[in-house]
C-alpha positions, 0 to 999 in steps of 0.5 A: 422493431427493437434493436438489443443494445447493451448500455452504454452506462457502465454498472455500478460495480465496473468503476471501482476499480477507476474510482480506487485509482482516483483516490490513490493518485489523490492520496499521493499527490498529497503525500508528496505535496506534505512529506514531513507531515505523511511520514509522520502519519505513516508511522503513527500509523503503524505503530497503532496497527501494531498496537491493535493487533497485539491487543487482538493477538492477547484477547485471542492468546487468552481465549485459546490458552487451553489450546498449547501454545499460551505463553509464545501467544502472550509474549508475542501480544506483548511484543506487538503491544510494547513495539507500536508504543515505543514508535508512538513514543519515539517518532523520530526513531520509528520513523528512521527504523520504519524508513529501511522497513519501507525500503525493503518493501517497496523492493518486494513490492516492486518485483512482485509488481513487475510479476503481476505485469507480465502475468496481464501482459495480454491486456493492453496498457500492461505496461503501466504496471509493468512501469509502476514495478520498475519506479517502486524498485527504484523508490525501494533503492532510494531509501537504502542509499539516502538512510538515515539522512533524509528519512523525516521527509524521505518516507512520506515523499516516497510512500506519496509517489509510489501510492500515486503511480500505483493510482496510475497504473490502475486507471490506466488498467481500469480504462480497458474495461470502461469501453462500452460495447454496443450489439445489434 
């Protein structure tokens, strides 16, 4: 007599979300715990995003320059190019320009945020997105009261939290597909 039961293991593919919440609460906690240090690194950063993407938007404006729009293609390369080295340049002042850019965001973010918790409200522990949108709104306005005082530590700080209850939230989400079901 065999009994049919699913295992209790679940696959591969079923953690990562657990995992990908793990890992931002870790990178939040440091965050928080080295706030000069990550708003630095938030801003490096970017600036080398913005860099990279300008030299890919130059590559692509030369490889469809025969498509219309060539000169508009090549000076928005450039504007990407020249804005990510004036931050890699000037650090203090990206860090302050990149501090009312985060605090914007983490607005956006978090409405969007609080859409997605009511969107899963049918989920049990929604709530922690729910929550998750609410505190982001809330980092968002911190930023905007405090500019430009506190932003060399302000940003990392912030950006450390609000990564780490986003981790929250998505281990707690996460826990509601971990729980084996077993079938006779």
């Amino acid at each position: 007599m065999t009994t049919n039961m699913t295992s209790p293991v679940p696959s591969k593919g079923m953690n990562n979300p657990l995992l990908m919440g793990i890992l931002l609460i870790i990178i939040g906690i440091v965050g928080i715990v080295l706030p000069n240090f990550s708003t630095f690194v938030v801003e490096t950063w970017v600036s080398l995003m913005l860099i990279s993407a300008g030299a890919a938007k130059l590559v692509y404006s030369f490889q469809t320059r025969n498509e219309g729009g060539f000169i508009w293609k090549l000076v928005l390369s450039i504007l990407y190019v020249a804005t990510g080295i004036m931050l890699l340049l000037n650090p203090l002042n990206g860090i302050l320009s990149l501090t009312l850019l985060l605090g914007s965001f983490l607005l956006a973010e978090g409405v969007f945020e609080l859409f997605l918790a009511f969107r899963v409200r049918p989920q049990q522990n929604w709530t922690w997105v729910l929550g998750n949108g609410i505190i982001t709104i809330l980092l968002g306005a911190m930023i905007w009261f405090q500019w430009p005082f506190n932003a060399p530590w302000l940003l990392g700080t912030l950006v450390g939290a609000s990564v780490l209850f986003t981790g929250i939230s998505r281990v707690m989400l996460s826990l509601n597909h971990s729980e084996p079901s077993v079938s006779a």
